[in-house]
C-alpha positions as CSV (number, residue, x, y, z in Angstrom):
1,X,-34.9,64.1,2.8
2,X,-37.6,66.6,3.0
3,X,-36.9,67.7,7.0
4,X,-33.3,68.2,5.9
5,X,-34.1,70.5,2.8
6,X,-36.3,72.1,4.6
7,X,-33.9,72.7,7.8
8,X,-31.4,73.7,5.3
9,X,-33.3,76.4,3.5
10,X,-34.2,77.5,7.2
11,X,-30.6,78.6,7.7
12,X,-30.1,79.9,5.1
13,X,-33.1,82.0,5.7
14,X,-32.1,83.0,8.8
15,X,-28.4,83.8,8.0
16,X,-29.8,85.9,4.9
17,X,-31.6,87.8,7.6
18,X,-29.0,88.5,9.7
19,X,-27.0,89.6,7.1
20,X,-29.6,92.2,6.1
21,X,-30.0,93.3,9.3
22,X,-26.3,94.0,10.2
23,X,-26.1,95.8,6.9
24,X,-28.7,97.7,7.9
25,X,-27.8,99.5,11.4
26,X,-26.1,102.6,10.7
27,X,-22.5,102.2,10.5
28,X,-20.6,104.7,13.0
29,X,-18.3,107.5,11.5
30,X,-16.9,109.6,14.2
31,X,-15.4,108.6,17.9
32,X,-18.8,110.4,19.2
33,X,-20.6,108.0,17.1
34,X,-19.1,104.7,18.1
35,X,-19.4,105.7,21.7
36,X,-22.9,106.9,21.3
37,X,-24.0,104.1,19.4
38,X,-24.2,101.7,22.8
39,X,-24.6,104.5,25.2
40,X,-27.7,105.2,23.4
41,X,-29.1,101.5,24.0
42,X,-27.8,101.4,27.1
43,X,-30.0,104.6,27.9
44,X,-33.1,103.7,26.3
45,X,-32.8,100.4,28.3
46,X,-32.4,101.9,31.8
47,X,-35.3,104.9,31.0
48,X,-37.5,101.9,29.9
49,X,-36.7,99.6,32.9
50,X,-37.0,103.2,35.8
51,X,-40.3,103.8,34.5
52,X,-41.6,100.0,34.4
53,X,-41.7,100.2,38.2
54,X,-44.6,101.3,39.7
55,X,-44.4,104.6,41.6
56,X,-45.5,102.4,44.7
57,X,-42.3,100.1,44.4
58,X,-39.9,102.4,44.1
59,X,-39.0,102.1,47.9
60,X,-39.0,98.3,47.5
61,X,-35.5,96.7,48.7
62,X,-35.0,92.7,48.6
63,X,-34.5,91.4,51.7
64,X,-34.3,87.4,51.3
65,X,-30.6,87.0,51.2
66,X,-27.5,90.1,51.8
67,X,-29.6,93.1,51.4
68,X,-29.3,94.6,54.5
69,X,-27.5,98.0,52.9
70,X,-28.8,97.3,49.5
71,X,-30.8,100.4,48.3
72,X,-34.3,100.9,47.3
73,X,-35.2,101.0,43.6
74,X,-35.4,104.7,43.6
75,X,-32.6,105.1,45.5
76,X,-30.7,103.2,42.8
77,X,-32.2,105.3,40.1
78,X,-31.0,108.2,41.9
79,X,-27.5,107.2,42.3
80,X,-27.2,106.6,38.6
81,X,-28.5,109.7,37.8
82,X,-26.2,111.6,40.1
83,X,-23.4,109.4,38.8
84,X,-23.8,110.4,35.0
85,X,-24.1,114.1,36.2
86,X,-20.9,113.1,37.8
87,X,-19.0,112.2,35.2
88,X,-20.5,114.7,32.6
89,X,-19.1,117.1,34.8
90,X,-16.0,115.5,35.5
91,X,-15.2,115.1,31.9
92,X,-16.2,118.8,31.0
93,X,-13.5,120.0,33.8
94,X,-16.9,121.5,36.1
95,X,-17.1,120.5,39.9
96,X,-19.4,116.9,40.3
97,X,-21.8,116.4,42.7
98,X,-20.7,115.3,45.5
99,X,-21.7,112.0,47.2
100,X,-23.8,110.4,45.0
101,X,-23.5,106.6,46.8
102,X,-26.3,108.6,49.2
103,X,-28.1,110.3,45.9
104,X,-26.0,113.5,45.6
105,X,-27.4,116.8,46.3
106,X,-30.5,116.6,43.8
107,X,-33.4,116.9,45.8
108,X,-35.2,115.0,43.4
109,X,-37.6,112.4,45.9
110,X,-40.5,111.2,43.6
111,X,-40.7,108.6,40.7
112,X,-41.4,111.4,38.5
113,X,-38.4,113.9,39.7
114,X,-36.4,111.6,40.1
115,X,-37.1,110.2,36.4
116,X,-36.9,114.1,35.4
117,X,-33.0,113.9,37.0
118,X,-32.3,110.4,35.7
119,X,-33.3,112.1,31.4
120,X,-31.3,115.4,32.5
121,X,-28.4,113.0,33.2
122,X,-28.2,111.1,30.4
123,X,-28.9,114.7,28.1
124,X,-25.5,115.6,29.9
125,X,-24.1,112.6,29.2
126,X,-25.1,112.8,25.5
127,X,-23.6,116.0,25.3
128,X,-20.1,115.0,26.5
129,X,-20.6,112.3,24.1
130,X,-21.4,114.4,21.2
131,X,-18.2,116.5,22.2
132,X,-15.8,113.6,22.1
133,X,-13.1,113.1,19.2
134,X,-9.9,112.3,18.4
135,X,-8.3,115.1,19.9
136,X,-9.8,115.0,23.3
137,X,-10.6,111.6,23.7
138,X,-7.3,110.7,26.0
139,X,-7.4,114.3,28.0
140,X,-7.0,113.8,31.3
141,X,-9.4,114.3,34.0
142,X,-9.0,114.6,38.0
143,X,-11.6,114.4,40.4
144,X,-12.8,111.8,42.4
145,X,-14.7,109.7,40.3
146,X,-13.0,106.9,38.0
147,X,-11.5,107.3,34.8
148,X,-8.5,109.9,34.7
149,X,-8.9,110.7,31.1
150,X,-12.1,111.1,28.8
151,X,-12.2,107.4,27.0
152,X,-12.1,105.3,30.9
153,X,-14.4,108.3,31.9
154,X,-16.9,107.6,29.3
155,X,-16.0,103.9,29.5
156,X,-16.4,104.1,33.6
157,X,-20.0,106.0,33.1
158,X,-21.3,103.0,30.7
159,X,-20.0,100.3,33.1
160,X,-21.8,102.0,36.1
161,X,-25.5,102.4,34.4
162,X,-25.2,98.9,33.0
163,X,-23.9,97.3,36.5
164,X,-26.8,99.0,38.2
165,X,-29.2,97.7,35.2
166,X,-28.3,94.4,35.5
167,X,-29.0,95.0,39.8
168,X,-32.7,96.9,38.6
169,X,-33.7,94.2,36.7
170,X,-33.8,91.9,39.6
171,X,-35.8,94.1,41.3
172,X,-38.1,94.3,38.7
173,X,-38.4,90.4,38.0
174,X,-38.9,90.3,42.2
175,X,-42.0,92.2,41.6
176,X,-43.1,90.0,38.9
177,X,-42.3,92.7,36.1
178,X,-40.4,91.5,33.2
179,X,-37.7,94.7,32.1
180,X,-39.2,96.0,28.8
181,X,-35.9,95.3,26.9
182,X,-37.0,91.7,27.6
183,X,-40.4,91.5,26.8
């Protein structure tokens, strides 16, 4: 009887806890808000895992299996760099950069440029973020990369960073670093 009350109690415990901690995380208000509030993770993460890898890594590419055109870490942090600078652009009606599946134009090269690029990027992204609402949030929006109006633009930019995440944190676990949102 005693393992039982005692598992019992244990639930209820933890479901108390739970409770206290959904009621604690800030509720969104706004559109900007909702949108930011898993962009922000989503940022923190990838800034967190970019700048676990060691600056002598950063040109490190798996090569057991199909990785024959796979890019190097950096070259991955790049590319999602010069993708959120794409669609920050795209969404504010300014002209992208142009190729950024070879890096774009940024001549960023280093682990420490190219982190400098990668927080600009998401500062831009933030931006359009902070800018979105009700009224703007189905305008549309040419250009060549996805999303023809504001909300699949925004959608299409969180997809993108946490696709390429998901690709770092392999990398990372290959060179026996666990990602810090895991630790």
């Amino acid at each position: 009887m005693g393992n039982r009350l005692l598992a019992l109690v244990s639930a209820l415990l933890l479901v108390s806890s739970l409770r206290v901690l959904a009621q604690e995380q800030p509720q969104p208000k706004t559109i900007s808000d909702s949108v930011s509030f898993i962009w922000k993770d989503v940022e923190r993460d990838f800034i967190g895992l970019a700048d676990a890898m060691p600056e002598d890594k950063w040109n490190y590419k798996p090569t057991q299996g199909e990785f024959k055109d796979a890019r190097t870490f950096g070259e991955q942090v790049k590319h999602v760099a010069c993708g959120n600078e794409a669609w920050a652009k795209k969404i504010e009606g300014e002209k992208p950069p142009e190729r950024c599946d070879l890096g774009g134009p940024n001549p960023a090269k280093t682990k420490a440029e190219i982190m400098a690029y990668l927080r600009d990027s998401f500062g831009m992204m933030d931006k359009v973020i902070a800018g979105t609402n009700e009224g703007n949030l189905l305008h549309p929006n040419g250009g060549p990369y996805w999303g023809p109006n504001r909300l699949s633009a925004l959608t299409a930019a969180l997809w993108h960073v946490s696709d390429h995440y998901g690709q770092l944190v392999e990398y990372l676990r290959m060179n026996g670093i666990v990602p810090p949102a895991s630790r």
